[in-house]
Structure formats: structure tokens, C-alpha cells
ROTORLUM-950735 format. One record per residue (C-alpha): x, z, y; residue number from 1. Coordinates in steps of 0.02 Angstrom, whole numbers. Last residue first. Example, Ala and Ser with C-alpha at 12.3 -4.5 7.8 and 13.67 -1.06 7.14 Angstrom:
BEGIN
SITE;x;z;y;num
SITE;684;357;-53;2
SITE;615;390;-225;1
***
This chain:
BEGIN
SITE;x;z;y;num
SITE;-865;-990;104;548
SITE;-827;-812;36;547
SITE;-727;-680;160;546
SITE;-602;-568;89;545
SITE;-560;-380;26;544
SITE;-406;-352;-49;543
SITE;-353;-209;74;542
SITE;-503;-182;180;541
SITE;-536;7;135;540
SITE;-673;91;193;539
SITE;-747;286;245;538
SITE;-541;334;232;537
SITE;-428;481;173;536
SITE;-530;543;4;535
SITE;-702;472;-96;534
SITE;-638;281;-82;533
SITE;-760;136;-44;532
SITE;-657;-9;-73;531
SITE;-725;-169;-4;530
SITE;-670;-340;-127;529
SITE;-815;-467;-43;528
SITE;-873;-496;137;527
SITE;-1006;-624;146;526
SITE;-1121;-516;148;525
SITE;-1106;-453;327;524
SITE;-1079;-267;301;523
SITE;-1243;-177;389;522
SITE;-1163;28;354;521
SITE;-1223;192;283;520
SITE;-1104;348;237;519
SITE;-1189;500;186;518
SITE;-1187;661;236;517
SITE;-1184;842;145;516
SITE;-1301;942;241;515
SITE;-1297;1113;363;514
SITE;-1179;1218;306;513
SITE;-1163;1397;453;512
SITE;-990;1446;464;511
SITE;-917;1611;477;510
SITE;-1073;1710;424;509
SITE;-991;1829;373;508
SITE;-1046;1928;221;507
SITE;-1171;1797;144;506
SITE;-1039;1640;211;505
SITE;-869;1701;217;504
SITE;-884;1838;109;503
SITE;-988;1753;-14;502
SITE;-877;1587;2;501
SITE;-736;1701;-44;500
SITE;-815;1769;-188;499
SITE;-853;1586;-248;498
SITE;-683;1534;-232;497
SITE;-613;1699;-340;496
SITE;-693;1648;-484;495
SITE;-684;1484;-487;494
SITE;-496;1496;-509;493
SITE;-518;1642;-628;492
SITE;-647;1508;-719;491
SITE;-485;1366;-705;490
SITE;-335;1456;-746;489
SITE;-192;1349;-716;488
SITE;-196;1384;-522;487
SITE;-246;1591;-542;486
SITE;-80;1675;-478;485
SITE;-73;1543;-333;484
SITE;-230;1420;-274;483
SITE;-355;1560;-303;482
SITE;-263;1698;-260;481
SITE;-211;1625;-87;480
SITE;-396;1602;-71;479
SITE;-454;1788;-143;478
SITE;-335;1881;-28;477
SITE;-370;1753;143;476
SITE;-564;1821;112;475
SITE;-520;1975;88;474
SITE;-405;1981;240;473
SITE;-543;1917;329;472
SITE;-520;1830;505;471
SITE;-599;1699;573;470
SITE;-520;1621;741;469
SITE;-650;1480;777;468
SITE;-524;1349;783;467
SITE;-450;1405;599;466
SITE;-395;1201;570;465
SITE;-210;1254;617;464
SITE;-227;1374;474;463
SITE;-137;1550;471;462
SITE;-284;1665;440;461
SITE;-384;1561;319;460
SITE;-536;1497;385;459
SITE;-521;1294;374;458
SITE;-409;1321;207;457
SITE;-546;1358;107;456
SITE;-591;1177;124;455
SITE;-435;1068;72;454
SITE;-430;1242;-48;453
SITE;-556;1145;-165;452
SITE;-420;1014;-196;451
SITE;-505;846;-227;450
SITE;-422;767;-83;449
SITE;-457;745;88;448
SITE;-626;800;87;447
SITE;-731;763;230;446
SITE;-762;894;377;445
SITE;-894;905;508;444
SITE;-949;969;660;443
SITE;-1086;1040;760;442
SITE;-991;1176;869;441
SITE;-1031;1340;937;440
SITE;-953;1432;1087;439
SITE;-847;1327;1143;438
SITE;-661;1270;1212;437
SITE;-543;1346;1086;436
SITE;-412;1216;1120;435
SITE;-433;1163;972;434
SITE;-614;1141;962;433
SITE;-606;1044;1147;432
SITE;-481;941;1084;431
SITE;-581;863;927;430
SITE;-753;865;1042;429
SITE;-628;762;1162;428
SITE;-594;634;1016;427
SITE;-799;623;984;426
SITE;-859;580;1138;425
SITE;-916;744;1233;424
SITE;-1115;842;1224;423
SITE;-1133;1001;1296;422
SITE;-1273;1048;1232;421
SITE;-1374;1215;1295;420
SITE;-1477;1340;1172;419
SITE;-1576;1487;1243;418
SITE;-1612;1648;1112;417
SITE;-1752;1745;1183;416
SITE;-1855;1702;1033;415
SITE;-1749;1678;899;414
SITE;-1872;1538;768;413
SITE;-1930;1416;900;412
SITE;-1749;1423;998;411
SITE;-1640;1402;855;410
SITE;-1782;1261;761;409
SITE;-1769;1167;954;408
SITE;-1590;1167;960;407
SITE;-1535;1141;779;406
SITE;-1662;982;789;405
SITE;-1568;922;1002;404
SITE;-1398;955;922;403
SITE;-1421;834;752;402
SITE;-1511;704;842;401
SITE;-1390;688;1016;400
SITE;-1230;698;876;399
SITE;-1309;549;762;398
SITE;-1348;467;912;397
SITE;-1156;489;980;396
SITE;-1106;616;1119;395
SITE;-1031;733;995;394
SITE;-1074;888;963;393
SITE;-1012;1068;1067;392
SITE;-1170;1195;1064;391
SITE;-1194;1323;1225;390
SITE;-1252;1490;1209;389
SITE;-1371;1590;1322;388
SITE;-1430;1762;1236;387
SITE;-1590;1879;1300;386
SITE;-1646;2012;1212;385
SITE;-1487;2108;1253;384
SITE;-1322;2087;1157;383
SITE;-1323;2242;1037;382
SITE;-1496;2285;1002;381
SITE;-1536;2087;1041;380
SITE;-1394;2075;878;379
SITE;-1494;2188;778;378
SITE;-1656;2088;810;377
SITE;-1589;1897;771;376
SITE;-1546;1991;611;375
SITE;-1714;2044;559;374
SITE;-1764;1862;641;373
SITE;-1666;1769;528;372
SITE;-1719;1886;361;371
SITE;-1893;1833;405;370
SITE;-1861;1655;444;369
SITE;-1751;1615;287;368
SITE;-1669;1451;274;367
SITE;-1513;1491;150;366
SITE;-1379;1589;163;365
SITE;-1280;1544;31;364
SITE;-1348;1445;-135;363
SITE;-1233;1415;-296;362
SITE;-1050;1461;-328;361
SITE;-1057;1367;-497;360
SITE;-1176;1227;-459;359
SITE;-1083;1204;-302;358
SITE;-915;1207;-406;357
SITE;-962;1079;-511;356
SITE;-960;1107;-716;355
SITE;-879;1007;-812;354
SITE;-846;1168;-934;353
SITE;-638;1151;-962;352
SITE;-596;1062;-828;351
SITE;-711;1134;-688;350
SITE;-767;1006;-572;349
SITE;-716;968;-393;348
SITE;-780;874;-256;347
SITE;-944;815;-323;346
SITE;-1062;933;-206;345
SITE;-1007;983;-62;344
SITE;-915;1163;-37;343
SITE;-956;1274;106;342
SITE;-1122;1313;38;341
SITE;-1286;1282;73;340
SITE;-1296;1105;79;339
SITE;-1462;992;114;338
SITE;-1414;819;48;337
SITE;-1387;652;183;336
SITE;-1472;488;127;335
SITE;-1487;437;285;334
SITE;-1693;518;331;333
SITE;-1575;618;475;332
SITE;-1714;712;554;331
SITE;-1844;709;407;330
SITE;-1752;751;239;329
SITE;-1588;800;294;328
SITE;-1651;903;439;327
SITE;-1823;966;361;326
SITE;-1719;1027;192;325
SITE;-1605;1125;306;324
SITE;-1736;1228;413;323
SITE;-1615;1297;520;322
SITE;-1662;1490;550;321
SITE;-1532;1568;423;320
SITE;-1377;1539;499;319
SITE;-1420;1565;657;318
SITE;-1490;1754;607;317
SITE;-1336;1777;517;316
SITE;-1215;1705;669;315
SITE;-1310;1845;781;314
SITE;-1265;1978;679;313
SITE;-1105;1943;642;312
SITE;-1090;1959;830;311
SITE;-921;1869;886;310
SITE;-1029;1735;920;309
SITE;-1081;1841;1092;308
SITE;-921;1844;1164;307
SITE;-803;2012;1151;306
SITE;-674;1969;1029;305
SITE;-668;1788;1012;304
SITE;-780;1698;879;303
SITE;-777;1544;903;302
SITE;-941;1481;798;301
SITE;-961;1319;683;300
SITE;-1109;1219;623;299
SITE;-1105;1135;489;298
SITE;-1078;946;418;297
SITE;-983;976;230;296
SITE;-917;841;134;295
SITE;-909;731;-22;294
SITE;-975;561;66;293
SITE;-1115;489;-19;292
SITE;-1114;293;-12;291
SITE;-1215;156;68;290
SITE;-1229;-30;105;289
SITE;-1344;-124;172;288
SITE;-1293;-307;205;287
SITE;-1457;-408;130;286
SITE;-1571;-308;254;285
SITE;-1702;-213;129;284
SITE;-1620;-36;209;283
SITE;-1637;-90;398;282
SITE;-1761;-3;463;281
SITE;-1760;161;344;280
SITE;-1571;173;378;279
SITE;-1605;136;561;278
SITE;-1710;268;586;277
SITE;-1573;391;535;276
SITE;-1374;314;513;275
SITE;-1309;137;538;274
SITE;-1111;90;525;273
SITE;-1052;-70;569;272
SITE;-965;-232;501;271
SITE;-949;-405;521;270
SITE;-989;-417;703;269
SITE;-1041;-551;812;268
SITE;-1163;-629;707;267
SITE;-1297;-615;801;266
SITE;-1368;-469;686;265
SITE;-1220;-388;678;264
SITE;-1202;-403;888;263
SITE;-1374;-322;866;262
SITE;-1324;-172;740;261
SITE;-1186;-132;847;260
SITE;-1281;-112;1011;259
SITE;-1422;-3;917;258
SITE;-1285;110;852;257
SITE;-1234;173;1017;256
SITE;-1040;224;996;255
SITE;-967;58;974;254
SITE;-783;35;972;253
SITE;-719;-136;934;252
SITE;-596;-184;785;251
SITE;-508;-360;761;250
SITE;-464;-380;582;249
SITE;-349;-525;548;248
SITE;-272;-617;402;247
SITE;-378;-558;290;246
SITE;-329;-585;100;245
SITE;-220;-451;56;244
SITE;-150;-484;-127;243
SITE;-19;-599;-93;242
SITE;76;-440;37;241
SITE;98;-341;-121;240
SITE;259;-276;-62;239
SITE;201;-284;122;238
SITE;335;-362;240;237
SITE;219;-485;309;236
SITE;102;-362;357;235
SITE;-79;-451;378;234
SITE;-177;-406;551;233
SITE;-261;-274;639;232
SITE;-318;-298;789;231
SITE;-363;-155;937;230
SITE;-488;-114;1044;229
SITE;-562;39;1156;228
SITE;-385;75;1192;227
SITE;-328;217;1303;226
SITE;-220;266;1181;225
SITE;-122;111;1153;224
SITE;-166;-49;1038;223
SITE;-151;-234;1045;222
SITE;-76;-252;887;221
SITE;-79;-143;727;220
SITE;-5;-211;565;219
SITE;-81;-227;384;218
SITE;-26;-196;209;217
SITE;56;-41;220;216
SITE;216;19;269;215
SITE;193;13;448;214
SITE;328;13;628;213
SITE;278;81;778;212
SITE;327;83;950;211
SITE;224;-97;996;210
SITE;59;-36;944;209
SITE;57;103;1057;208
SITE;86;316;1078;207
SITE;165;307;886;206
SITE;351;345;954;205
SITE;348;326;1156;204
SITE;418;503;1149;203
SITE;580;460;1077;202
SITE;587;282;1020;201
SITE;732;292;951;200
SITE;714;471;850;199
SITE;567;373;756;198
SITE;664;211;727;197
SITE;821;308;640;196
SITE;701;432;562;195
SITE;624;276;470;194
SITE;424;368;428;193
SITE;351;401;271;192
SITE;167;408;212;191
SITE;117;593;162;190
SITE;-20;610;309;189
SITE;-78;433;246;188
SITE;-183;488;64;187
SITE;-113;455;-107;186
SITE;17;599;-89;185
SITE;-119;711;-105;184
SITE;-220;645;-246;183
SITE;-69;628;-354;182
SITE;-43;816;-298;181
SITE;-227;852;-403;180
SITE;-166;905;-551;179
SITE;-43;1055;-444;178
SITE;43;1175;-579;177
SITE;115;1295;-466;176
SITE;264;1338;-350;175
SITE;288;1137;-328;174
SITE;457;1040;-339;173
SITE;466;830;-258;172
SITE;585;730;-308;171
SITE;620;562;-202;170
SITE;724;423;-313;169
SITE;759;248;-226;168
SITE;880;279;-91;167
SITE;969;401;-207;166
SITE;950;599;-239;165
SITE;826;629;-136;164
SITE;774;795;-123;163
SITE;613;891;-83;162
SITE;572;1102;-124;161
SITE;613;1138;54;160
SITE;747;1240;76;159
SITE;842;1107;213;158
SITE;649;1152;289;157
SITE;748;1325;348;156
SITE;669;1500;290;155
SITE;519;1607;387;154
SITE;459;1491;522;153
SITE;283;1485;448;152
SITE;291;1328;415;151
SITE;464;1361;312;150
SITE;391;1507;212;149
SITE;231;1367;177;148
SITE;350;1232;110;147
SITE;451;1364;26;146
SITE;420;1261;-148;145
SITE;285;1120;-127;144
SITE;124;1225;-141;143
SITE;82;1241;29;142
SITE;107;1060;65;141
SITE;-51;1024;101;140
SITE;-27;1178;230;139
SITE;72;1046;356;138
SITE;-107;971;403;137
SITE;-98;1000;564;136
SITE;73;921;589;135
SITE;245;1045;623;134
SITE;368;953;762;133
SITE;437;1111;804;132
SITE;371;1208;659;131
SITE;469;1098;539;130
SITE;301;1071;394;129
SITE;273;890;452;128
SITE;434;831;504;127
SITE;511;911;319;126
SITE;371;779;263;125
SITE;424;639;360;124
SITE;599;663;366;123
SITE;615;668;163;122
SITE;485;505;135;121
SITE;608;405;232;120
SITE;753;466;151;119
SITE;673;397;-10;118
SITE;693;212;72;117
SITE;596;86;151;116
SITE;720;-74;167;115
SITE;697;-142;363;114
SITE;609;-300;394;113
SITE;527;-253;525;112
SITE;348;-213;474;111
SITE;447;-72;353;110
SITE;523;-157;165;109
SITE;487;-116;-29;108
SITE;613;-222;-101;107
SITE;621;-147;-268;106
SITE;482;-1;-297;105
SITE;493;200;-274;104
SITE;549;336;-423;103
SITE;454;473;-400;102
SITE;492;631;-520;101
SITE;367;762;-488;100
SITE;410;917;-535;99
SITE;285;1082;-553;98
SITE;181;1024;-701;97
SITE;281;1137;-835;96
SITE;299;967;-937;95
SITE;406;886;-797;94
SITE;303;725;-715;93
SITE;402;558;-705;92
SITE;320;454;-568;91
SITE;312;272;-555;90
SITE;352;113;-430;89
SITE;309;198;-287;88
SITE;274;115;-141;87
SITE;107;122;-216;86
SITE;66;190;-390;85
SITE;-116;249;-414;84
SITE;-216;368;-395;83
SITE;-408;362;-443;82
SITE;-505;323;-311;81
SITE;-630;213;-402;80
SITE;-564;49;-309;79
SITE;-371;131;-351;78
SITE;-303;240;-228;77
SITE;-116;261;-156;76
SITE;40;322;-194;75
SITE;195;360;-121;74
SITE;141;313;44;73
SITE;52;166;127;72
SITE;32;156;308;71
SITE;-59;23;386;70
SITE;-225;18;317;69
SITE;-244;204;266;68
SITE;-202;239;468;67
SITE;-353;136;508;66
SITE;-474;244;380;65
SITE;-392;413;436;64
SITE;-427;375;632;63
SITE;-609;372;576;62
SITE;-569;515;445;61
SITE;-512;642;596;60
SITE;-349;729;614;59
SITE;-170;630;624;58
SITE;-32;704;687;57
SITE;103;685;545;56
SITE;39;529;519;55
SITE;95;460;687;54
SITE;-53;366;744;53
SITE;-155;480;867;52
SITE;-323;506;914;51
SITE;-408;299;858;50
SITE;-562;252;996;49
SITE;-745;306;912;48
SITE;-899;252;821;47
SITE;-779;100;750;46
SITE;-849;-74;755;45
SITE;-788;-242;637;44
SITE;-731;-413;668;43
SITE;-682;-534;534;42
SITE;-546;-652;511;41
SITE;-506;-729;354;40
SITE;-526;-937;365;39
SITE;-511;-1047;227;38
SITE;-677;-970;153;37
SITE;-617;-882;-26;36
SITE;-723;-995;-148;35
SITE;-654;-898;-295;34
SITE;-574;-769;-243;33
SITE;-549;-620;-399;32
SITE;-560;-468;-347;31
SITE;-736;-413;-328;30
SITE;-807;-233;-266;29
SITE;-971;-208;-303;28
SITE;-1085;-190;-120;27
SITE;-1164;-12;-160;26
SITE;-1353;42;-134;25
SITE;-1367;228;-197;24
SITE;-1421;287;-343;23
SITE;-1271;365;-436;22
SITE;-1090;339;-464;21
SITE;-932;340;-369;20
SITE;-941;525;-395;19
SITE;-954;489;-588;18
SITE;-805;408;-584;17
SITE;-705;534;-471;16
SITE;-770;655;-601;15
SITE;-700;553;-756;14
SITE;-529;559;-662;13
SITE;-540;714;-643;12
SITE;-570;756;-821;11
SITE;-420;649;-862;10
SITE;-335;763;-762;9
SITE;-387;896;-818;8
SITE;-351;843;-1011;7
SITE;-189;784;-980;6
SITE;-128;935;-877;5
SITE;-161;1053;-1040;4
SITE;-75;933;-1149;3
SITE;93;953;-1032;2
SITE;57;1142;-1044;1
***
């Protein structure tokens, strides 16, 4: 066994390699600082204000890539995002795979002075599973023993499979073999939090800059929720506090790209993402940058008993009358891949055959007018010949683009079939898709580890992520399969993925895949030392620095 979890997870790391890889235009990341200028501040743009800071809470990758700068957990990831120790000094791993031994760093300290401890990993985590307090993304934890029972509200969290036996030693015992938990722990909804300073500041905890505390190696100032701003600057406290060069980050949001690409252009701003025209426009410019992102834009349905999406008709014929290759190629021109599955591309490989799951699962749905409007006829038999439906997407360009093409190819290729957008900033489309408040959604999701399930899970029964309210009991059967009885057994594994994303896709139309993105930013070239990871953040400042 213990040669068995070698091998895939030195395959892993070859595929996180390889998905660093490619074609694309990349600033390479530089350590060493020679001729580091004498000051480090820089200014960057975010596409939208931070949701919420406590870890436990936290959603979206934009939030994600702030909360990677000021929290660090267990582990962390290395410029090729492989993981690495971070407040962990090491990690003894049983030979059966299913114990993780961590054994955390001297003098690792909180913003505050305060010693971080194992204790402080144990509230967090039982905090994120308790299902008073319980986190959206309390199923990573699934595996941890009776993590999911106590999520569930089936047995206590004091069951959980955690312990820590001294201030320095945290143990962690899975239900399965796991190669990718490194991966897991490496990403901010695993960083700890000081119960003592939580419980104090009651429900002011994480709601402003000033009722937090960080692990990582920066600090947040000048920040609430309301905040269109906010600074980041170096922590002290950090343990490897002479490797982080900036001394201060300050952050504006900028929603129209056009504004952030001129204050880049006059100097104003270090940093800021580009997408469509301005890819083509701006690709030659000394500070292009861009990398593929491994995940999954698509369009989503809530399907409530009794509404028009609840017609598996209807999703089939949506599904299948979006010219894909047009989008990614024409509309978006980014970089962006056609998808037609629910998995991206370069997310997970099989062990034994290195072969990736797309190429193993292959094409779903794809554009098909004829079989579209065969559909689109069976659900006029049972909704009328006219349907009105209104599409949630953000009120960014990228959102105005994407919902104006699936609007015009929907309503060219259903006749009868009226599309509306209702278009929100980006925190309120969050809201509105938990709170159940559409009818279809253009949304996305990025992997947050290399776990295939980190996508299954979005339509599983039980998951806080299952906004549309899918339900297959196949579907749920071959998942929990997948990730349980058939863990160590990677082409049973891949196996029973790929019949789920026929049922959910071919059978059900849940979700309709759309294109794999790509991330594309002006970085003023100066900057030097940018990580680019594949999991928990679009950026990473860490060592990064400014030349003379």
C-alpha cells in the first residue's frame, strides 16, 4: 500500500507539472532579489468586493485568492502547486494511507503575537462540519472519519476522526486512502482559527479588518463588508516573515475592465485582469500574462417541482443549442476551451494509465440543433409553445458577453423560447443561487483541489453547493461509490465518474458545460516572484517583489 501511494502521488505531482505547462504566455516566477526597488508597494484591482473572511464561510476564488494571503494552514503550495509544509513542520503518513501525522513548526505565532497551536486547527475544522456553525464546504471533509455522520447531525463532532495530542501534534484519521488530502489542507478553508479570540468577538468575528487575527504572511486593514477597498500588508508574526517582500498591497475593485486597463496604463495600477477583445488588444503589451484555469463555466437550472426547468426536456434542448466552439472561439477569443463535460481538462489523471478523466469520460451533450429542437418540441407538448425564462450572470463584461451569446443562439435555435437577464454584481449572483432565486444561472466553478468529487459534489443530494435541487439517487449511488468502496482502485474509480456524468449530463441534463476559462491579466513588469497556483487562488503575492 505505502508503495502504491508513492507512485500516485508522484503521478500527481507530474500532472500538476504538466498543468502548469503548455502554450500560454507566463511571467516565470523568480526568487532571488537582486535589484529589489527599495520600495514594495503596489496596487492591484479585484472584479468584485471580498463575501466573507472567516474560512469556514468562504465561497468564491476571488475571495479565495485574499484569504490564501492571510491565512496559512497546515500546508500550503509550492510555485508548481505541489504541497508543501506550512505551519506545519512535517507530516508522518501511516502505510494504510488513512493517518496523517502533522507535527506543526516552533514559534509559529497569530497577527497578535499569540502561539498558533494544534487546538487551533481542532475548533476550526469541528467549526466547519458542527451543523450549527457548519461551512459550505464541510463535505471536504467527508472522508475524515464520521466527519460526514456528524454534518449530517447523526453522531457528535467530539467523534470526529481529529485529535491533538499536544500543542504541537494535530492527527488527522480518514475512512479511505485520500492522495490528494495534502491538496486539501493546502488550501484556506482548513486554516485554523484561536477559539479564545473567535468566541470573543462574538458576532463581530471576521465582519472587519479589525476582528480578525491571520496566520499567513500578510494582514488585512481598512476592510469591512461594505468595502470596495482594502490593504494588505506584511505580517510581522509570519514564520517566514524574511521571505515576503511587499510591504503593502492596496486592492481596488474594478468591475469594467476598460477602467482597469487605463489606470494600468497610467501607472496607477500594478495589476488587472483582461478577458475577450482585450486579450487580442493587448496580448503584445510587455505585462500579459495568462494561464488556464482547471474549471467548468456552465449554465445551471433550479429545478423546483412545477417550473419550467424542471422539464428534462427543456434543459436537453438548452443544452444542446449553444454553439460551444463559436463561444470560446469567437465570443470570448481568451484563451477559454469548449467543454462538454462536467470535468475540465487537467484536473485529474489516472495513476496507473495517465490518462485524464475528460479524455476518459469523453463528449456529453454536445451542440446539436436537430436533437435540440426534437427536445425543444416535447417540452412545448408539455409547457406550451411559448416559454419565458430568465438567466442570473453577473453584471461584469465577461457576464453581459456570455448572457447576451447564450441568449441570442437559445432564442435563434427554440423558437418560441424568450430569454431575459437579470444581471447582479457578482456577490449577490452568489446569494441569489443560494437562496434559490432563478431560473437559470451562468456560473462557474474552479477546482479546489485535484479531487474529482470537488465537482461531483455540486449535485449530490446533501450538498450545500446543490442550489438547483438535483436529485438522482443513481447519480448520488455511483459518487459515494466512487470516492468510498472504489478510492484505491483507480479504473473502478473512473468507472463510476463517467456513469454519473452520463446521468447527470446525457440523462439529465442537470447542468449544461459551456468552456473551460482562462485566466488573463496586464501585470506591470516590474513585478517579479508571482505564483500562479492551479487550486484556492487566481495569484499568489507571497515572495513576489518589485525590481528597481
Amino acid at each position: 500500500m505505502k508503495k502504491k501511494l508513492f507512485v500516485v502521488t508522484t503521478v500527481l505531482t507530474g500532472l500538476l507539472l504538466a498543468a502548469c505547462g503548455g502554450n500560454d504566455k507566463k511571467e516565470t516566477t523568480k526568487t532571488e532579489t537582486e535589484g529589489i526597488a527599495t520600495s514594495q508597494k503596489i496596487e492591484i484591482s479585484s472584479p468584485a468586493p471580498l463575501s466573507t473572511l472567516d474560512t469556514t464561510q468562504t465561497m468564491d476564488k476571488n475571495t479565495f485568492t485574499i484569504v490564501q494571503h492571510l491565512f496559512e494552514g497546515l500546508y500550503r503550495f509550492e510555485d508548481d502547486s505541489t504541497p508543501i509544509p506550512g505551519l506545519a513542520e512535517k507530516v508522518d503518513i501511516s502505510e494504510d494511507g488513512l493517518t496523517y501525522k502533522f507535527t506543526l513548526k516552533d514559534n509559529i505565532k497569530w497577527s497578535n503575537g499569540e502561539p498558533i497551536t494544534a487546538q487551533d486547527f481542532l475548533y476550526s475544522w469541528k467549526k466547519l462540519v458542527t451543523p450549527e456553525t457548519i461551512g459550505p464546504n464541510a463535505y471536504l471533509l467527508d472522508n475524515v472519519k464520521n466527519s460526514k455522520a456528524i454534518r449530517n447531525g447523526e453522531k457528535s463532532v467530539d467523534e470526529m476522526g481529529i485529535s491533538a495530542p499536544s500543542e504541537k501534534e494535530f492527527t488527522v484519521e480518514l475512512e479511505q486512502a485520500q492522495p490528494s488530502f495534502l491538496t486539501v489542507v493546502s488550501i484556506g478553508w482548513l486554516a485554523p482559527q484561536n477559539k479564545e479570540y473567535v468566541e470573543k468577538q462574538g458576532k463581530e468575528y471576521a465582519q472587519d479588518s479589525d476582528h480578525l487575527i491571520y496566520s499567513g504572511p500578510f494582514i488585512l486593514t481598512d476592510w469591512d463588508a461594505s468595502s470596495d477597498t482594502w490593504v494588505l500588508k506584511k505580517n510581522p508574526e509570519y514564520y517566514d516573515a524574511e521571505k515576503v517582500n511587499l510591504e503593502e498591497i492596496k486592492v481596488n475593485t474594478i468591475k469594467e475592465e476598460n477602467t482597469g486597463i487605463n489606470l494600468y496604463q497610467s501607472g496607477e495600477l500594478d495589476l488587472t485582469r483582461i478577458s475577450g477583445q482585450y486579450v487580442a488588444q493587448y496580448q503584445d503589451d510587455a505585462g500579459y500574462v495568462t494561464h488556464s484555469d482547471v474549471a467548468n463555466y456552465f449554465l445551471d437550472f433550479n429545478k423546483q417541482e412545477g417550473t419550467a426547468p424542471a422539464n428534462v426536456h427543456l434543459r436537453k434542448a438548452i443544452a444542446q443549442a449553444i454553439d460551444k466552439d463559436a463561444l470560446a472561439k469567437s465570443v470570448l477569443n481568451d484563451g477559454s476551451k469548449p467543454l462538454n463535460g462536467l470535468i475540465p481538462r487537467n484536473l485529474y489523471k489516472n495513476p496507473d494509465t495517465s490518462e485524464d478523466f475528460r479524455e476518459f469520460s469523453g463528449d456529453h451533450l454536445v451542440y446539436d440543433i436537430e436533437k435540440a429542437q426534437e427536445e425543444w418540441k416535447k417540452a412545448q407538448a408539455d409547457l406550451g409553445d411559448k416559454v419565458k425564462l430568465s438567466v442570473l450572470v453577473s453584471d461584469d463584461d465577461n457576464g453581459k458577453k456570455l448572457s447576451e451569446y447564450v441568449q441570442s443562439q437559445l432564442q435563434e435555435n427554440l423558437k418560441g423560447l424568450e430569454i431575459t437577464i437579470n444581471a447582479q454584481p457578482k456577490n449577490n449572483v452568489l446569494e441569489s443561487r443560494k437562496n434559490k432565486k432563478y431560473e437559470l444561472s451562468l456560473s462557474g466553478w474552479i477546482a479546489g483541489s485535484s479531487d474529482l468529487d470537488s465537482y461531483f459534489n455540486l449535485y449530490d443530494g446533501t450538498s450545500a453547493y446543490n442550489y438547483g435541487g438535483y436529485e438522482n439517487k443513481e447519480y448520488d449511488k455511483l459518487v459515494t461509490e466512487a470516492k468510498t468502496i472504489h478510492a484505491n482502485d483507480p479504473e473502478k474509480q473512473f468507472e463510476d465518474y463517467k456513469n454519473a456524468e452520463d446521468v447527470l449530463l446525457n440523462q439529465d441534463a442537470a447542468q449544461v458545460p459551456l468552456y473551460q476559462s482562462a485566466s488573463n491579466y496586464l501585470i506591470n513588469p516590474k513585478i517579479k516572484g508571482i505564483s500562479y497556483h492551479l487550486y484556492g487562488d487566481y495569484f499568489n503575492l507571497r515572495t513576489a517583489f518589485l525590481e528597481e
